[in-house]
N, C-alpha and C positions, 0 to 999 in steps of 0.2 A: 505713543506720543499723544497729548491729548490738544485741542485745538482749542479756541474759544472765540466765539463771532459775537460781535456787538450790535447794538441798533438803538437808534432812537432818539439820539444826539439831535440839536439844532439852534437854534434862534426862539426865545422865546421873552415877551415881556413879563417886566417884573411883577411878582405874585401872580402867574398864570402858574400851570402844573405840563410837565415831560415825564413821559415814562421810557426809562432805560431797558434795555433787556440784554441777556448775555444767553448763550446755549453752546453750551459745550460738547465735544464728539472726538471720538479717536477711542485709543485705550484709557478709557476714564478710571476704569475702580471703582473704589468707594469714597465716594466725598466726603472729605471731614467737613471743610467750609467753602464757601463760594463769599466772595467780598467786590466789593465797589471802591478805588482809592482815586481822589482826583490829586492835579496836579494844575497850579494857575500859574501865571507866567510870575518868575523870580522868586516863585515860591515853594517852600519840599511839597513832596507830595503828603496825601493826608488821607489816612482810612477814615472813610466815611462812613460804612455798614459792613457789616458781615451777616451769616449766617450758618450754623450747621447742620450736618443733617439730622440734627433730635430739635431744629430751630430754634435754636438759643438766638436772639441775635444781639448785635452790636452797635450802636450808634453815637457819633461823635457830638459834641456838645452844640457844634455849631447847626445840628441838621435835628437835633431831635423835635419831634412833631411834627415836624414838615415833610421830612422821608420814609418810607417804608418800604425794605425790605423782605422777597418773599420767593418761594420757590416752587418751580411743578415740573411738571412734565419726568416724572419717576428723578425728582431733584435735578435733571441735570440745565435747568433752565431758570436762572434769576434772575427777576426782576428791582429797580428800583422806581419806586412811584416818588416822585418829589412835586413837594405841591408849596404853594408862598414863595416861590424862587426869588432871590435876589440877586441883585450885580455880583456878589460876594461870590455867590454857587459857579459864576461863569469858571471854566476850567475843562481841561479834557478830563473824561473819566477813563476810568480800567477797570474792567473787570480781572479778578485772581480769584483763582481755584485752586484748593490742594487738595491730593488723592494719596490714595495708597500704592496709584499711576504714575504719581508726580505731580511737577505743578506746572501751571501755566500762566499767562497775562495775556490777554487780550491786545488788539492794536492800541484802541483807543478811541472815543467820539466824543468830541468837539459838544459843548452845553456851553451857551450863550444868551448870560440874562439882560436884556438892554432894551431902553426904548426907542 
């Protein structure tokens, strides 16, 4: 089973920068992708990033050049750097993993962009 722990969530004013991070443990496997999906209130959730492990990655129209996606710790640990934050980004994030272990989702932390 594999696990995935979050951090990094918080309060932060508009156009300042948060960095998220995810690190995953249990029976991992081999990583195909690790991804970032938020979820704002009455609204679907939304893949924001991805990544695989040859680092392809993925980024939603609404985040590009303001986010970046990235990975270390022998891949099992990604990160999201989001920088220009606006009210728009407030939303909890998820971190999702898929393996050849399975998959998993994260709890969730809370990104709140406000002044």
């Amino acid at each position: 089973q594999v696990q995935l722990m979050e951090s990094g969530g918080g309060t932060v004013q508009p156009g300042g920068p948060l960095t998220l991070s995810c690190t995953a443990s249990g029976s991992i496997g081999s990583i195909y992708y690790m991804a970032w999906v938020r979820q704002a209130p009455g609204k679907q959730r939304e893949l924001v990033a991805s990544i695989t492990s040859a680092d392809i990655v993925y980024y939603a129209d609404s985040v590009k050049g303001r986010f970046t996606i990235s990975r270390e710790n022998a891949g099992n640990t990604a990160y999201l750097q989001m920088n220009s934050l606006k009210p728009d980004d407030t939303a909890v994030y998820y971190c999702n993993l898929q393996s050849n272990g399975g998959g998993a989702w994260g709890e969730g932390t809370q990104v709140t962009v406000s002044s």
